[in-house]
Every structure is written in C-alpha cells, then in structure tokens.
ROTI-12807 format. One record per residue: residue in one letter; x, y, z of N, C-alpha, C in turn. Coordinates in pm, whole numbers, plus 50000, padded with zeros to 5 digits. Layout:
N
AXYZXYZXYZ;...
This chain:
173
X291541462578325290861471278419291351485478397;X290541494778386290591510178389291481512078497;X292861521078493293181530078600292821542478586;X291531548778705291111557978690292031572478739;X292921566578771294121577278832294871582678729;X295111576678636295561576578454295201576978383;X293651579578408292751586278297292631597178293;X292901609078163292981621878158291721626078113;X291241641678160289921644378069289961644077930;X290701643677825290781640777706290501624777668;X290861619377794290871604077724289171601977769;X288731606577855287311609877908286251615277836;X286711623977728286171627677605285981616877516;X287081615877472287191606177317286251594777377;X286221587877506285521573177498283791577677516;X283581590477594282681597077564281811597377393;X282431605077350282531610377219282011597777130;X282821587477150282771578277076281441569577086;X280821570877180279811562477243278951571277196;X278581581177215277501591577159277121592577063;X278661590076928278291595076842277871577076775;X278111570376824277461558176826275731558076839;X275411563976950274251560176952273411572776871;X274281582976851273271590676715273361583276637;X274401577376552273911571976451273101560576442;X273281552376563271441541476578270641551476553;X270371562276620269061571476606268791574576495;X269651579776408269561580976246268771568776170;X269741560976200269141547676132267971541576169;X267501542876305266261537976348264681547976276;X265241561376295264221567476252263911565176087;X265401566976046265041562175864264351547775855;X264581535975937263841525475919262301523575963;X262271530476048260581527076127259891539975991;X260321551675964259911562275851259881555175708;X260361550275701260681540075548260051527375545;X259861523275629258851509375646257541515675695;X257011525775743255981531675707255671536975629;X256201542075482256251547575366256071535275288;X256661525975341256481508475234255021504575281;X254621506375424253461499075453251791504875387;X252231522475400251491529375330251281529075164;X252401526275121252211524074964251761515274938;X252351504675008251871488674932251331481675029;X250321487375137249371479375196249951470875282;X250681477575369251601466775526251751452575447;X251631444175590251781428975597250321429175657;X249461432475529248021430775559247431446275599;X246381447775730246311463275722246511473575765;X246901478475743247401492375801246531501075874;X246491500375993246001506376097246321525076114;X245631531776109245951544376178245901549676290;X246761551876406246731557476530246701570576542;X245641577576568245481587476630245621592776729;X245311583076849245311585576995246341599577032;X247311600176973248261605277016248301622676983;X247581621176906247901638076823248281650876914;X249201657376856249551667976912250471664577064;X251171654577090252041655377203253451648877152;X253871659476988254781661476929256021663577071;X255591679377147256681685377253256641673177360;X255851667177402256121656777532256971645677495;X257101641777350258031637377284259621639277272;X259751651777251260861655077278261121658777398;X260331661377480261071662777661261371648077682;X260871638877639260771623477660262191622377635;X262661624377494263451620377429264791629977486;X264551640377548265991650177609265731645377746;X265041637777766265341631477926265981621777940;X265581614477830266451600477825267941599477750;X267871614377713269681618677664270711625677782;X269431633677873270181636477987270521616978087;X269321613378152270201601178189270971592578139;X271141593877972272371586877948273401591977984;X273381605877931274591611877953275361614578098;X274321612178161274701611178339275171600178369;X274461590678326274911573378353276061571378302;X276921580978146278021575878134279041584878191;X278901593478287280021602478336279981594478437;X279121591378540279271582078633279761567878647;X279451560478506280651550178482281761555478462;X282181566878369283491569978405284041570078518;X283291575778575284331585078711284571571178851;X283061562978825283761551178927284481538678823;X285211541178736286171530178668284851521078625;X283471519078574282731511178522283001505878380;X283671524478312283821515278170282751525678061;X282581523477933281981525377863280651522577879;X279491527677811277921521077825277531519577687;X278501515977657277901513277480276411508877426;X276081501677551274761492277520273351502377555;X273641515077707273001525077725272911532577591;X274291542077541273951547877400272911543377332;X273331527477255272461524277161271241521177173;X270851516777313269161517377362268491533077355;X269581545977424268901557677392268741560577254;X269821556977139269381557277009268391550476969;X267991539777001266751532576943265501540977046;X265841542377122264101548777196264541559277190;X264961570877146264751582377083264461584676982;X265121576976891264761574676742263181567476712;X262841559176827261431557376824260361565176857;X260801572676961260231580676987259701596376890;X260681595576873260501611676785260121604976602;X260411597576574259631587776456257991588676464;X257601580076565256271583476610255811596376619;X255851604076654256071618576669255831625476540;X257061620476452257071624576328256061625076235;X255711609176244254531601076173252901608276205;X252941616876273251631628176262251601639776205;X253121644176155252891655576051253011649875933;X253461635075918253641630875788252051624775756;X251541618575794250351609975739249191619475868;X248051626275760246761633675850246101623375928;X246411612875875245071602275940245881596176087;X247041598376060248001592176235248911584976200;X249771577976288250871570276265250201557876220;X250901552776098250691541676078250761525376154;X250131521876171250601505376240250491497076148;X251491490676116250771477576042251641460176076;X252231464076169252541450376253251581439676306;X250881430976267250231422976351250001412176412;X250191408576527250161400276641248721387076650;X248211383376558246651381576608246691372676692;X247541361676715247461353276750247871361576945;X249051365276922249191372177072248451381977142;X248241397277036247121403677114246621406676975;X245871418277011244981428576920245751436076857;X246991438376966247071454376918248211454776810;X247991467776725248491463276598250301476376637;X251251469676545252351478176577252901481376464;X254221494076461255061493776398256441493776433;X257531494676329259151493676382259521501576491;X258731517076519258961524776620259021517676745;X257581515376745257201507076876258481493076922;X258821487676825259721479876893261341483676912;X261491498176844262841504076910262521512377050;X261401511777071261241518177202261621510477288;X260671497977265260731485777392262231483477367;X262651479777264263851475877305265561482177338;X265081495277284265991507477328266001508477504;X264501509577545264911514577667264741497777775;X264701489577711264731476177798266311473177778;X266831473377678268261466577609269381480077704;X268941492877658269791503077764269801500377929;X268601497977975268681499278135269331480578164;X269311472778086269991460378083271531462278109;X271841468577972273231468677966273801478778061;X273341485178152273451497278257273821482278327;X272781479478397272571468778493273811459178496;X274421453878371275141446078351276421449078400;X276751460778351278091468178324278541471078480;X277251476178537277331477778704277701463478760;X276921453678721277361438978819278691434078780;X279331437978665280421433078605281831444878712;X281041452578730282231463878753282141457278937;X281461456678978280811452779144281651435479154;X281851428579054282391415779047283591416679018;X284081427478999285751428078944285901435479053;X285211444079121285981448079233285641439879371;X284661431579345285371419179483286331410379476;X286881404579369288121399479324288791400979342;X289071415079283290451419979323290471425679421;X289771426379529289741433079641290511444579671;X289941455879625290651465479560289321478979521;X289161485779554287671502779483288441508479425;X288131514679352287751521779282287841538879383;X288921547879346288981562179431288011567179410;X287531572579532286801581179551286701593579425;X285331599579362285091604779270285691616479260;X286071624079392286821634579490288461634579409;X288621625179364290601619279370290531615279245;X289671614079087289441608578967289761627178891;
C-alpha cells in the first residue's frame, strides 16, 4: 500500500512520467500499425475489399480537440489517483494511447489517401459495416482505459475497507 504522507513530488513525477511515456509509445505504435496495415490493405487489396470512407472529411481539428481531451482526462485521472493513494493508471495511459493513436490515424488517413480512410475489415456475417485497425484502438483504448480507471478505483475502495483506515485528505498529501 502507498504511504501518501511519504510520497515526495519527485517520486510523483517519475511514476507519472513513467506511465505517460508509456502510453506515448502505444500511441506511436498504434498509429504506425493501423497506417501500415492501411498501406498493406491499399497495395495488396485488404482481406478482400477495401472500402473508402469519406463521411468524415475535413474534421482533421475536432480530432485533435478529441484527442487533447482525452489527454487532459487522463492526465487528471492520474493526479487524482495519486493524491488519494489509488496508485498508478497504467491501463488509463495505454487506452489514451490506443484512442488517440486511433484517432488522429483516422484523421491522418484523409491527407494520405484522396478517396478517404481506408476500411477493409469485414464483419459479414455480424454487420455491414466495414472497419479498420484504427477503429478497433478506439473501441478498445477508450473501453479498456475507463475499465482499468474503474478497476483501480474498486481495488483502492476495497483496500481501504479492510484496513479500515483513508487515505489523508488531499489538503495533507
């Protein structure tokens, strides 16, 4: 268990730090994969056909407010696990890396290809609609982040009825 009375702002940094620079590098990697498997699907004809989405054109900037919103509530969600002894959000980071990195991928994928983002994921049997790797670091960036939020909170809420014992006031951290 964290003693938050013995945690210094330096040590508040580094576990910071460390988590961040964690979930940039999902973001790196997510965007090179959903960008690179659309460069494979475009060359050599998906897993069957390659769909072009247009719908979207030109809401490049709503993209990135998307994507600096969901870096501001991480970054809020993990000062606030700090400060009430919750712990790290390792699992928040790497969901904002995957749905940022999906996000701004998609995004991407309209200055790269004139005709729209590529889709070439397909479902027939489940729906119509056709996908790519973006689309499923979204869903699962921001489903897998607000999970592991969720978790980390019931885990921290279950260790402090146990030990019957809070966590100081944010006032005294």
């Amino acid at each position: 268990m964290i003693d938050a009375a013995n945690v210094t702002r330096a040590d508040k940094l580094a576990a910071f730090d460390r988590a961040a620079v964690t979930g940039a590098v999902v973001l790196v990697v997510a965007v090179s994969a959903d960008l690179g498997s659309k460069v494979f699907a475009v060359s050599h004809g998906g897993f069957g056909t390659v769909v072009y989405n247009d719908t979207h054109d030109g809401d490049f900037v709503r993209r990135v407010v998307m994507s600096l919103v969901a870096l501001a509530f991480t970054c809020g969600a993990a000062v606030v696990a700090r400060q009430r002894g919750i712990g790290r959000l390792w699992g928040a980071w790497i969901g904002a890396g995957l749905l940022i990195g999906g996000v701004l991928s998609n995004g991407l994928s309209q200055f790269i290809w004139a005709r729209g983002t590529p889709d070439f994921i397909h479902f027939y049997s489940l729906s119509p609609d056709v996908w790519n790797i973006a689309d499923f670091e979204i869903w699962w960036g921001l489903t897998g982040g607000l999970v592991s939020i969720a978790i980390a909170a019931l885990i921290a809420f279950a260790r402090e009825r146990l030990s019957g014992s809070s966590t100081p006031p944010v006032s005294e951290l």
